[in-house]
DSSP file (Angstrom, degrees, kcal/mol; ACC not computed):
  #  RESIDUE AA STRUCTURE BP1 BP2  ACC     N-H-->O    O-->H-N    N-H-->O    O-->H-N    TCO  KAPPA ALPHA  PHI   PSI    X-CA   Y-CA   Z-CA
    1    1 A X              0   0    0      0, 0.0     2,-0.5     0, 0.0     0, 0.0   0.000 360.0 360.0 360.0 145.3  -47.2  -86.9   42.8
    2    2 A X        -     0   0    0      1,-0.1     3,-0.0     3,-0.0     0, 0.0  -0.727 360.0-117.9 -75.7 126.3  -50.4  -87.9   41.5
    3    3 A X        -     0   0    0     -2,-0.5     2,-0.3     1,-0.1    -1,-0.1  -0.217  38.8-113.9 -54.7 133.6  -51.3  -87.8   37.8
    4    4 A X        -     0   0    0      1,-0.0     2,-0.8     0, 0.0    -1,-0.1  -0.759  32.6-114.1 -96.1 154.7  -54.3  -85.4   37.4
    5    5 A X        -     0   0    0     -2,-0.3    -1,-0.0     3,-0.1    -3,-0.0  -0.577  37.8-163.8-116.5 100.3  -57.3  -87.3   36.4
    6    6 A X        -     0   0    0     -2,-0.8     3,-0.2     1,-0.1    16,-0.0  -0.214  39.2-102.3 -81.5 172.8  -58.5  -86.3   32.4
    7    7 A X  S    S+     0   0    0      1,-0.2     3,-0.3     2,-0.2    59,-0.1   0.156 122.2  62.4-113.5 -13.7  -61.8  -87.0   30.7
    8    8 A X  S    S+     0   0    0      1,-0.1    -1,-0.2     4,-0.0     2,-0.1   0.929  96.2  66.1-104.0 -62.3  -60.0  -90.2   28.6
    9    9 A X  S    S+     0   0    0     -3,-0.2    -2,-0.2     2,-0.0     2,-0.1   0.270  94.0  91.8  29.9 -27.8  -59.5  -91.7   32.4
   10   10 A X  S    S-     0   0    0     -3,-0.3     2,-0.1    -2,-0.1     4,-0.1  -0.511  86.6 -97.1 -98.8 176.9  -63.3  -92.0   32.7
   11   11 A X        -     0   0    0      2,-0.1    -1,-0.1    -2,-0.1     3,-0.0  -0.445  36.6-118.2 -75.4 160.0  -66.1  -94.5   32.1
   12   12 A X  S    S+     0   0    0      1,-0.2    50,-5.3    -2,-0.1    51,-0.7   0.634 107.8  43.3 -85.7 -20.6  -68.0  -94.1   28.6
   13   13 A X  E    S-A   61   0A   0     48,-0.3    -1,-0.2    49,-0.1    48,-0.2  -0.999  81.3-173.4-132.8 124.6  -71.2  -93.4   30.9
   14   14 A X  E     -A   60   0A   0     46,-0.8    46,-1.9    -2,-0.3     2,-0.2  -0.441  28.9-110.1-108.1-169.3  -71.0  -91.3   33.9
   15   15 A X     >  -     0   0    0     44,-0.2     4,-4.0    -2,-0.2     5,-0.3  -0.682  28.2-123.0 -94.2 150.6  -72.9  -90.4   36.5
   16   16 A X  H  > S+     0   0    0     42,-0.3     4,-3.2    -2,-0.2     5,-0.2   0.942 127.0  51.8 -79.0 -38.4  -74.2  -86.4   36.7
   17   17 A X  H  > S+     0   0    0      2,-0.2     4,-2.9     3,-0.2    -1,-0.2   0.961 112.7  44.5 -10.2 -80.7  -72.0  -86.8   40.4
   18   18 A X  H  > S+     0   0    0      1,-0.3     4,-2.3     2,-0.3    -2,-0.2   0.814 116.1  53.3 -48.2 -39.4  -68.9  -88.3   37.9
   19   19 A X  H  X S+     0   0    0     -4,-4.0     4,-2.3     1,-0.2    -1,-0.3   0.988 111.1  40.6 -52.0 -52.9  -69.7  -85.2   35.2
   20   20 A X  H  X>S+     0   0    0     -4,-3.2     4,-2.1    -5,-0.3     5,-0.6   0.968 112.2  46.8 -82.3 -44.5  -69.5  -82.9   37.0
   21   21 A X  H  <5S+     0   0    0     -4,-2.9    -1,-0.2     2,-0.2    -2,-0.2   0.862 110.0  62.5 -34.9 -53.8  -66.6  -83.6   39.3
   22   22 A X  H  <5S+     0   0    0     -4,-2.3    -1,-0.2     1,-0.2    -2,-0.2   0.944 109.2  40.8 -38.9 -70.5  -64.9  -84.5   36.0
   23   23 A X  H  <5S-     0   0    0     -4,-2.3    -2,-0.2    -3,-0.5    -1,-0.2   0.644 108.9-110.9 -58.1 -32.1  -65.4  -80.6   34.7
   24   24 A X  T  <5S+     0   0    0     -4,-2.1     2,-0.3     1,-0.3    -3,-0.2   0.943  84.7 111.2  94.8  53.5  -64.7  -78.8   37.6
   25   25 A X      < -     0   0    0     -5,-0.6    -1,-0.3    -6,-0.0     2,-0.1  -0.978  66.1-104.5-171.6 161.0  -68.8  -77.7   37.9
   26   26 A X     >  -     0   0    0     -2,-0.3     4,-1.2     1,-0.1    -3,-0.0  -0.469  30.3-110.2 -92.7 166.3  -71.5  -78.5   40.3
   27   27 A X  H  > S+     0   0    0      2,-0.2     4,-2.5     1,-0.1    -1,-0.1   0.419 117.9  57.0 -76.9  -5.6  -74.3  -80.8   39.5
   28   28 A X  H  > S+     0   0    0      2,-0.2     4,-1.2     3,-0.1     5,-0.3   0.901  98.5  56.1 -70.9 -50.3  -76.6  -78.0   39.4
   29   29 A X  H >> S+     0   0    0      2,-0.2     3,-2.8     1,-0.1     4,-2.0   0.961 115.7  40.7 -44.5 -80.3  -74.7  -76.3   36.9
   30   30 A X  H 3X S+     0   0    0     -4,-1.2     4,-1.1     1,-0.3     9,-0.2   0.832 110.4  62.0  -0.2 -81.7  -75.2  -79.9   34.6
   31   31 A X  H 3X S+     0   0    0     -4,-2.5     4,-0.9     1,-0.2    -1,-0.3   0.595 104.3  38.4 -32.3 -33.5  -78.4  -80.0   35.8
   32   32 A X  H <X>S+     0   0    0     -3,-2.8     4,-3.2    -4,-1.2     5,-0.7   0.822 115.1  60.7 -77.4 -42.2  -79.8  -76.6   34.2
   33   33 A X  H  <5S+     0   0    0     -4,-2.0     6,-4.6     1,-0.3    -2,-0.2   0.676 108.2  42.1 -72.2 -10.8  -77.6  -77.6   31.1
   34   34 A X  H  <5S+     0   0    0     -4,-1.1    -1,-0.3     4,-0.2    -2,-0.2   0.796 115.4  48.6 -94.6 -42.7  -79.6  -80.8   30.6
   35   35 A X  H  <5S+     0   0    0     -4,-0.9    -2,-0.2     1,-0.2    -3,-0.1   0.676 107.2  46.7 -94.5   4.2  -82.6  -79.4   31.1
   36   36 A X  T  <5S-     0   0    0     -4,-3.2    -1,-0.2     3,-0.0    -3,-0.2   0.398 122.0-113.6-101.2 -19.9  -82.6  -76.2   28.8
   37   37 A X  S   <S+     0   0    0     -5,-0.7    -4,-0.1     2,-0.2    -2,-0.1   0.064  87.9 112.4 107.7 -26.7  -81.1  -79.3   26.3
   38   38 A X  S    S+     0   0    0     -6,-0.1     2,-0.6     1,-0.1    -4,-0.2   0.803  73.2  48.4 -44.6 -32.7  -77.7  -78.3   25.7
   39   39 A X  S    S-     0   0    0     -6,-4.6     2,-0.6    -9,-0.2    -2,-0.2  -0.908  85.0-144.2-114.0 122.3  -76.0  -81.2   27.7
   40   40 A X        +     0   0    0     -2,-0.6     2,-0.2    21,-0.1    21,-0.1  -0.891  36.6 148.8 -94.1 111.4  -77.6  -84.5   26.4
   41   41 A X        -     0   0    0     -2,-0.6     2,-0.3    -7,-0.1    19,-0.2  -0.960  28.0-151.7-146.5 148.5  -78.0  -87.2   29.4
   42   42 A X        -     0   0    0     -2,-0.2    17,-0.7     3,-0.0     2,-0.4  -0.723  22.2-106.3-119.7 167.9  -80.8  -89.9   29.8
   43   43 A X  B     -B   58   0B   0     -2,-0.3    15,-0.2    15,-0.2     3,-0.1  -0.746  39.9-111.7 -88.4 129.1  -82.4  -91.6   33.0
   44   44 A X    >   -     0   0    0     13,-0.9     3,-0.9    -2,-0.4     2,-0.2  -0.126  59.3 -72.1 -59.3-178.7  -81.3  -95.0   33.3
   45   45 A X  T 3  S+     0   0    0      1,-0.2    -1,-0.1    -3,-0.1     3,-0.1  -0.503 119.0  28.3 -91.7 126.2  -84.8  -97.4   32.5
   46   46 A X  T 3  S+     0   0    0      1,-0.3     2,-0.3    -2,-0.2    -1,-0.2   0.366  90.7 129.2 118.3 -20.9  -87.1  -97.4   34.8
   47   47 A X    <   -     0   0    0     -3,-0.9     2,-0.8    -4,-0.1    -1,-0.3  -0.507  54.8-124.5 -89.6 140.2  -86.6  -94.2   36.3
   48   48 A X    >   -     0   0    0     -2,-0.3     3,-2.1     1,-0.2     8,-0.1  -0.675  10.6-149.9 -91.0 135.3  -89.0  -91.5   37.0
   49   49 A X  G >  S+     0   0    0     -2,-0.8     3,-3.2     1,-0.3     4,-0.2   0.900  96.4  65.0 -22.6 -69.4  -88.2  -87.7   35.4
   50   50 A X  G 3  S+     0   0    0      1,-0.3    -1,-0.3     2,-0.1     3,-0.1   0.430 105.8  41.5 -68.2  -5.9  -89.8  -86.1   38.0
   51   51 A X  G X >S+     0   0    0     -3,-2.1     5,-1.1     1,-0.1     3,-1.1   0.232  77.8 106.5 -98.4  -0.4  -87.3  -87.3   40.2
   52   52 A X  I < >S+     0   0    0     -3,-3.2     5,-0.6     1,-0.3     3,-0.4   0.701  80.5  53.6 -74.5 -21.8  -84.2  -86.9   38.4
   53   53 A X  I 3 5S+     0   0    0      1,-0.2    -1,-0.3    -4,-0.2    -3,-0.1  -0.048  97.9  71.7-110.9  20.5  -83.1  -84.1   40.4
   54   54 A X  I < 5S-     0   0    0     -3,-1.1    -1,-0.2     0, 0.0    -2,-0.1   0.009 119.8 -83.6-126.6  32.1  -83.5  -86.0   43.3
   55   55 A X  I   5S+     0   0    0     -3,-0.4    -3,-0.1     1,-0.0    -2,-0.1   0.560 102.1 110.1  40.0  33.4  -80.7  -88.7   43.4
   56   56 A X  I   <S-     0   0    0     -5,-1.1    -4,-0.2    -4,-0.2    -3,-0.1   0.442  82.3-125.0-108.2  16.2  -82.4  -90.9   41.3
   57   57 A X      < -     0   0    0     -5,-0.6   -13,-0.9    -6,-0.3    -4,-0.1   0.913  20.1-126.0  78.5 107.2  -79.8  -89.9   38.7
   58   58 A X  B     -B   43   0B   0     -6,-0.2     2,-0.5   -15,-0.2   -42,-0.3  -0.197  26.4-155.0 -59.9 159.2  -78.7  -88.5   34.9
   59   59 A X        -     0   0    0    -17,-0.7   -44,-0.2   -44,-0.1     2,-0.1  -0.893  14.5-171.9-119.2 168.0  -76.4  -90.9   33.1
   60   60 A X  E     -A   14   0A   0    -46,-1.9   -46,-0.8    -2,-0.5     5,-0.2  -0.460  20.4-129.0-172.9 112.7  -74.4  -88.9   30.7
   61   61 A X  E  >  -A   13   0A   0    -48,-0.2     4,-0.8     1,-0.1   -48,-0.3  -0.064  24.0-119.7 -62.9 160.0  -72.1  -90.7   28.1
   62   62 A X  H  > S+     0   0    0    -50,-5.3     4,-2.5     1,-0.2    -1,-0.1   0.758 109.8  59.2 -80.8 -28.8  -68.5  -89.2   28.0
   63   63 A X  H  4 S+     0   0    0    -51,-0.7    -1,-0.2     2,-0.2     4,-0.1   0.892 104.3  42.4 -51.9 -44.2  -68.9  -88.3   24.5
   64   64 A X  H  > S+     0   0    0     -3,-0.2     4,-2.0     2,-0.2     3,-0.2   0.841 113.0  66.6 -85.7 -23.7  -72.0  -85.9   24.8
   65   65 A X  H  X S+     0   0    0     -4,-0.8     4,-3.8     1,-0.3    -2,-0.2   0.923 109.1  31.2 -38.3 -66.2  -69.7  -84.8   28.0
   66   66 A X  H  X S+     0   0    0     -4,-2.5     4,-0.5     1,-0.3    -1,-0.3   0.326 117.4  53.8 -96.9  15.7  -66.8  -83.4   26.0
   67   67 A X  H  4>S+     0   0    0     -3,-0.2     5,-1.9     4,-0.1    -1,-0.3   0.650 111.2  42.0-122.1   2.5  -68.5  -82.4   23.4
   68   68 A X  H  <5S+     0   0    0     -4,-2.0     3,-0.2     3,-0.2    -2,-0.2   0.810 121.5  48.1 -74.3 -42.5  -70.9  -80.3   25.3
   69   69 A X  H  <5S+     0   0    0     -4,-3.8    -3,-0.2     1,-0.2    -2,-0.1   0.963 117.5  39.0 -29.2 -79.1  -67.6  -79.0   27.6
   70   70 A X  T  <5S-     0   0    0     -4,-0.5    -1,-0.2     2,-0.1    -2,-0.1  -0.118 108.7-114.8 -96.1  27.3  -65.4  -78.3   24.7
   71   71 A X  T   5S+     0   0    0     -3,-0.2     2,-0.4     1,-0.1    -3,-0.2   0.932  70.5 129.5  61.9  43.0  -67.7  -76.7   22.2
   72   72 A X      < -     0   0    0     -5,-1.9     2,-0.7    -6,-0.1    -1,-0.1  -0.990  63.0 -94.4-154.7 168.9  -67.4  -79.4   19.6
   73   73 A X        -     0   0    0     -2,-0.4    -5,-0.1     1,-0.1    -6,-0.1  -0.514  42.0-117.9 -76.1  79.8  -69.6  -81.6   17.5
   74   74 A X        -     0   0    0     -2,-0.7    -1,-0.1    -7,-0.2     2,-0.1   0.404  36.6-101.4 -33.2 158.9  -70.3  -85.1   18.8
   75   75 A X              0   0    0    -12,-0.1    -1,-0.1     1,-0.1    -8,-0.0  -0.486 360.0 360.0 -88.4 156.8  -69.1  -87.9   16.8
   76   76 A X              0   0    0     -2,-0.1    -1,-0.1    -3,-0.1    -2,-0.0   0.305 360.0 360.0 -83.8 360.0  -71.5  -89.9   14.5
């Protein structure tokens, strides 16, 4: 049987795809949560805003991830 696949298991920077999959939550869900500011994710360089919601892609470190998830304070 396969080992189910935890938030320590990921890269330090996901994809909004990676997030959410990660959480058990759509990328829409993410998506609101980034853009009302609770969930902190940036556009890789180069990229336009107006597009982000258009596969040209949140990054979102695994840190801001779990501490947006699990209600707790990011580390410093």
């Amino acid at each position: 049987m396969r080992k189910p696949l935890t938030l320590d298991d990921l890269a330090d920077v996901l994809t909004l795809k990676e997030a959410a999959d990660a959480v058990g939550m759509t990328e829409t869900t993410l998506r609101v949560n980034i853009k009302s500011g609770e969930l902190r994710a940036f556009l890789p360089r180069g990229k336009d805003p107006k597009h982000a919601g258009r596969g040209q892609g949140y990054r979102i470190e695994k840190t801001a991830l779990e501490a947006w998830y699990f209600n707790k304070p990011e580390p410093k």
